[in-house]
N, C-alpha and C positions, 0 to 999 in steps of 0.2 A: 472295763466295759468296752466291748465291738459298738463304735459309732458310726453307725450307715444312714444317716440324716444330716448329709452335706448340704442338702437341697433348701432346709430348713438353715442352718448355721453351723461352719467350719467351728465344730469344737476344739479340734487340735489346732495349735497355731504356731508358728513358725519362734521362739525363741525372742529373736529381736523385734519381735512384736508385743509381746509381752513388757518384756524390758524398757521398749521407746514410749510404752503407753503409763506407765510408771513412773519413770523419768518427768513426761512430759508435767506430772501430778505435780510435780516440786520444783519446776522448773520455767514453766511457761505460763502466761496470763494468758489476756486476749492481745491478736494480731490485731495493729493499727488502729491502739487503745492507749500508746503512750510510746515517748523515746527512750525507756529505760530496758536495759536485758533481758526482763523476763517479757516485754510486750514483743521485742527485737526475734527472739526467739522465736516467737509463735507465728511469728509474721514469715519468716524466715521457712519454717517448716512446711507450713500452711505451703508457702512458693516451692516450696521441691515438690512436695505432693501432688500439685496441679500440674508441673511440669512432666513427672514422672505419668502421671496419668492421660495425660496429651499423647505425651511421645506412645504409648502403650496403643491406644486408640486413633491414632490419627490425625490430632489434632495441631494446627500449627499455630492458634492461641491458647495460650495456659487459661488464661482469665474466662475461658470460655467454658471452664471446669467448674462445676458448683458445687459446694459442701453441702448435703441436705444430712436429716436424719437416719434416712433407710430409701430404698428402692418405692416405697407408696410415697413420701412425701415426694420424693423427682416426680413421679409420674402425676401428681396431685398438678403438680406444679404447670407439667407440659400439658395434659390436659385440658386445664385453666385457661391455656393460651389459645391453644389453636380448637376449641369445641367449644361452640355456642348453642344457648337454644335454637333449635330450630334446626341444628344440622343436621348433615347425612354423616353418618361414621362406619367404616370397614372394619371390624376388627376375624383375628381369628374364630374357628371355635375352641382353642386352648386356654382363652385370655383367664390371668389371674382375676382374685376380687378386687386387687389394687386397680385396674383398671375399672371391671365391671361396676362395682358399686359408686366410683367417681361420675363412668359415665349415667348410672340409673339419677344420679342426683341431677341431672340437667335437664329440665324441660322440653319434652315435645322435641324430642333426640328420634331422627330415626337409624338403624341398628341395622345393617346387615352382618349376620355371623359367617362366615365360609368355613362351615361345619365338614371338612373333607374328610378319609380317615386318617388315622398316624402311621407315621412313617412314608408320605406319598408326599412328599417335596412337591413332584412333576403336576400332580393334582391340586396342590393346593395354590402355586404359582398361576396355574391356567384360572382358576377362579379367582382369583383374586384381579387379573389382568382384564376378567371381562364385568366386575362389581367395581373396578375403579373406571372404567371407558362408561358404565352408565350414569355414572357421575358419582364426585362426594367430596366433604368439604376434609376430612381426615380420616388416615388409616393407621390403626394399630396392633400391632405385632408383635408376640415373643419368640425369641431368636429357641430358646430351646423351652418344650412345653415342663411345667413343674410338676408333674405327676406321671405323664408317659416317657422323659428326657427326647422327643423326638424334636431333630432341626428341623425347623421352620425355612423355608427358600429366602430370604430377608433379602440377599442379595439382587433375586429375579423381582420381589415386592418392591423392593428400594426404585430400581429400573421403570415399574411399570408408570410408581407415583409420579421419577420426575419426566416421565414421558406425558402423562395429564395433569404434573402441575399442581399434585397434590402434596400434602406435609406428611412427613409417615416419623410416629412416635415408636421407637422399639424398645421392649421392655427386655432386658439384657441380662437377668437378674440370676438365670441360670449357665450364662454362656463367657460374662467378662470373668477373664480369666482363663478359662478353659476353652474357649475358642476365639479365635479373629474378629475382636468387635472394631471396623475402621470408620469411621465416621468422615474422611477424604473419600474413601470409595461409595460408602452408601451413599452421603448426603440427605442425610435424616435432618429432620427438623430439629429431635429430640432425643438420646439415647440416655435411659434412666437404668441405676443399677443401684444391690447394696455394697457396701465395705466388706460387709459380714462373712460373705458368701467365697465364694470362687477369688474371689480377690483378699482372703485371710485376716482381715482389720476385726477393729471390735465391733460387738457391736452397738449399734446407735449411731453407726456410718453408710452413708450413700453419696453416690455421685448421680449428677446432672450434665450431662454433653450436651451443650445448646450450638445448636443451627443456625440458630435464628433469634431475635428478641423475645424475652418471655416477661410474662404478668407476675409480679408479685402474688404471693398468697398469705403470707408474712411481714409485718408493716413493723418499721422499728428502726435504734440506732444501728447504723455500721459503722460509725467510726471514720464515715466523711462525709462532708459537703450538711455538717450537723445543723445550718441554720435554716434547711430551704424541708420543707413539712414533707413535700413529694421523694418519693423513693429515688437511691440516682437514678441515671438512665443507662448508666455503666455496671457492664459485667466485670467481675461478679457480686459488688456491691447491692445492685440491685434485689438480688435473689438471696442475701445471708444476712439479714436482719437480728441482730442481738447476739448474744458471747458463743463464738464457738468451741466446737467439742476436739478444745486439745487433744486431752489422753486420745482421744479417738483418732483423731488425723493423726496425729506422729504413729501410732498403730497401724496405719492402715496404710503410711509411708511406707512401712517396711514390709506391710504384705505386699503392694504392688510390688514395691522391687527382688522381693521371691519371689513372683511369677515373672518378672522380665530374666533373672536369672537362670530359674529352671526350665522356661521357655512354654507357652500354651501347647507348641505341639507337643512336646514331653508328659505335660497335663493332660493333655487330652488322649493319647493313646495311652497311658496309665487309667485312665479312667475307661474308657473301650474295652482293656484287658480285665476288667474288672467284670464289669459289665456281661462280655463274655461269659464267663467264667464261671459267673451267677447264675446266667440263662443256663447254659448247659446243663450245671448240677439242681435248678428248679426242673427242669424238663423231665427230669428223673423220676418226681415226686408224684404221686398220686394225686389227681384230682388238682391240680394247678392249672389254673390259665393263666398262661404268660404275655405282657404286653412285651414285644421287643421284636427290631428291625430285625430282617433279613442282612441288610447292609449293615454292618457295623458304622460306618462313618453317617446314617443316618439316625443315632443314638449318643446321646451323651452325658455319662456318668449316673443315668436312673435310671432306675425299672422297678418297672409295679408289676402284680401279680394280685391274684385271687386265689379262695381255694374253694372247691365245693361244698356249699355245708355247714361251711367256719364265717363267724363275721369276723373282719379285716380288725376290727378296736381290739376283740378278743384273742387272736392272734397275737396281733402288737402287744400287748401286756404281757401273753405268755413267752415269748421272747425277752420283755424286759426283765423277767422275772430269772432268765438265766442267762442274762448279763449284754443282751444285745439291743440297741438302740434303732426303733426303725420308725417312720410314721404312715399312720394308718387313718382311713375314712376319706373324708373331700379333698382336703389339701389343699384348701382355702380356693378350690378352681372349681366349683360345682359345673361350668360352664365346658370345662374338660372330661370330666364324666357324661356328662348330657351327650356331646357329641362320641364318645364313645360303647356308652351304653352299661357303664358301671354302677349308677346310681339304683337305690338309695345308700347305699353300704361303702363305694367307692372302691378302694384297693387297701393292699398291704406296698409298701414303697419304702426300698432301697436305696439310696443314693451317697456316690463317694467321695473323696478327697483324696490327695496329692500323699494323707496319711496311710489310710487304707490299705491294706496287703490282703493279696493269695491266699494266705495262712486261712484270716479272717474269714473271706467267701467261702471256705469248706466247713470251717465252723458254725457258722450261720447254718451254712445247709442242711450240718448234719447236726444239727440241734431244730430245725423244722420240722427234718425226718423223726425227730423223735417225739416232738408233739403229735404229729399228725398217727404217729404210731398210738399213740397212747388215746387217742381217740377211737380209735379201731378195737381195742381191748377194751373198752368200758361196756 
């Protein structure tokens, strides 16, 4: 099988990823659940992990790292904290449902979208500069969109928030790993990501970069300060309530450290070259509209497409059907179709990994060409 649904979850995974998450099955309990080896060990790893993921990110406390589920539970989490009823919230118009449907559940929320188009950094940055100066109590962002891969300006967003003083939540979910997520340079309140994704772990892993203090949203034992009913007030205690996900964190230990290895920039113009690659031989094809920058460096590692004619789920199936993995329809971002004008049907979407080859892209393409041929002849 050709797997081009990175965007959704890295099926190929790095070897000692595998192995450390197995390992951890026979080997590790819960971290700071007891003095014996198998509690030592988990405690132990659980510590290289956050460290590892600091150092990657920016961060100069480990403990400022938090194990969550997946990239919607972080984001549940920083949300919680800094979004009240009543507030005013900035978000893109790219935002996942992981945000969107968090924030619909807060009462009497008002919502500005900066619905600009993709691929226009310079436009999106300028709106957003003048929706944060008219006031707002938070703003949130994804660094790269999940269905067009277009970067988001996060860096000029980050600038403008602590220029008014605002908390800016980035949702990271397509970029750690494959691009520069610094959290010394932004100064985000909150940056939430999966393990799954770009960062190779299993899944049922996410991180939490906190800023700042956050709310519990999960009440329970951690394993200190067990007589007092209130959650601590320590990170990251606070935020990891009940037995953590071993196999997962030793997994997702050794994905980060394949990508400090191989290097983001490495990842990321392998995924541009891809990306390329793709564009060029879709452009070929009959009846495609293509979503994809003019600048490469404002694209990363997706692209969506349509075809005249064809719906996007029907497509997708008929590509599965000869051995090629893509995802098709909303992409859980209805909120990124609206602003671009895909809806109801959405796209057909591409997206790669550090696995991914050349080879691959012509294959794809010319197994498209051959559907779309075969519509032509009926």
């Amino acid at each position: 099988m050709i797997y081009f649904d990175a965007a959704a979850t890295t099926l190929e995974k790095p070897d000692a990823v595998r192995i450390a998450s197995a390992r951890a099955m026979g080997s590790m309990s819960s971290p700071g659940r007891g003095g014996h080896p198998a509690s030592r060990a988990a405690e132990e790893t659980a510590y290289r992990c956050r460290c590892e993921a600091a150092e990657l990110f920016g961060m100069q406390e480990p403990e400022h790292v938090i194990f969550t589920g997946n990239a919607t539970h972080a984001l549940n989490i920083a949300i919680g904290t800094v979004v009240a009823a009543g507030s005013r919230v900035i978000v893109s118009g790219y935002e996942h449902n992981a945000v969107t449907r968090p924030l619909h559940a807060v009462p009497d929320l008002h919502v500005t979208v900066v619905d600009t188009p993709p691929f226009d950094p310079e436009g999106m940055a300028a709106e957003f500069e003048t929706a944060i100066s008219r006031g707002a109590d938070a703003v949130i962002c994804n660094h790269v969109s999940n269905v067009f891969g277009c970067v988001q300006p996060v860096e000029e967003i980050a600038r403008s928030c602590r220029r008014h003083g605002v908390p800016l939540i980035v949702d990271a979910s397509q970029s750690a790993g494959v691009l520069p997520v610094r959290m010394d340079e932004w100064g985000a309140a909150f940056v939430a990501m999966p393990g799954h994704k770009g960062l190779y772990g299993p899944q049922g892993t996410g991180l939490l970069l906190c800023g700042m203090s956050a709310q519990p949203i999960l009440f329970g034992g951690t394993g200190s300060a067990s007589r007092v009913q209130d959650m601590p007030e320590e990170l990251p205690d606070r935020l990891e309530a009940g037995t953590h996900n071993m196999p997962g964190i030793a997994g997702l230990l050794e994905g980060i450290r394949f990508v400090r290895r191989k290097g983001t920039e490495t990842i990321a113009d392998h995924a541009r070259h891809l990306t390329r690659r793709c564009a060029l031989r879709l452009r070929e094809l009959p009846g495609v509209r293509l979503f994809a920058a003019e600048d490469p460096a404002r694209q990363a590692g997706v692209l969506s497409f349509t075809v005249d004619g064809r719906d996007p789920e029907e497509l997708a199936e008929q590509l599965a059907r000869r051995g090629i993995a893509v995802r098709a329809g909303l992409q859980c971002a209805p909120l990124a179709h609206q602003t671009v004008g895909t809806l109801p049907d959405g796209t057909v979407r591409v997206s790669f990994s550090a696995f991914n080859t050349a080879a691959q892209v012509d294959r794809f393409s010319w197994e498209l060409r051959a559907i779309l041929r075969e519509k032509v002849t009926l």
